[in-house]
Every structure is written in C-alpha cells, then in structure tokens.
C-alpha positions, 0 to 999 in steps of 0.5 A: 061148494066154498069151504075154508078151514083155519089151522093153528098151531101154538110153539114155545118161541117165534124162531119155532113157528118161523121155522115151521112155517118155512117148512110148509111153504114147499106144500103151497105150491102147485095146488089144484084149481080151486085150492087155495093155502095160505100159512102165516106167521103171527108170533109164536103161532102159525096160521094156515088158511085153506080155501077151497071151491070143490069136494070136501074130499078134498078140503080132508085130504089137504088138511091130512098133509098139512097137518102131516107135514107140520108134524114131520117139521115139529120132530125135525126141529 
C-alpha cells in the first residue's frame, strides 16, 4: 500500500527550525526499501514529508521517531 504522511512544526525564528531540521537529517539515512523521508526547511517551519510502499505499521512507527526526535531536538534547543 502507497501512504504518504506530512508533518509540520511551527517555531518562533527561521535560526530555530534550521536547527531542528539539521537535527533530524541523521534519521534520514539508511531507511528500509519502500521509505522514503524528506525534511525541509520553509522559513519558520519545518516539513517532513514520508512516503511509503508497505505496512501502516510501519508508516506509525516512523512517524512515532520522527516525531520522538523532533521532541528531543526541541528541548535540546
């Protein structure tokens, strides 16, 4: 099954959302056949696209990290 899932999270400055988004690279490496996740940086905004030819499972669990990590990257900043 084709899913794709769009993420976006608002911060108070540009130098924020280029911060987090930077954090999240790292997580965009090395995904399973079938994933695809793209982050971009759209002024204060960061979007996070995922795509994906599989298990919803899987789309779930991807989204739980993403969204893990962009947590961690928010109390880190």
């Amino acid at each position: 099954m084709k899913i794709r899932a769009n993420v976006t999270c608002v911060y108070g400055s540009k130098r924020i959302s280029k911060a987090v988004a930077r954090a999240l690279e790292p997580d965009n490496l090395n995904l399973p056949a079938g994933l695809i996740v793209k982050t971009r940086i759209r002024g204060n905004k960061v979007v996070s696209v995922i795509e994906l030819d599989g298990k919803i499972e899987t789309l779930l669990a991807t989204l739980d990290d993403l969204l893990a990590c962009t947590l961690t990257s928010e109390i880190v900043l």
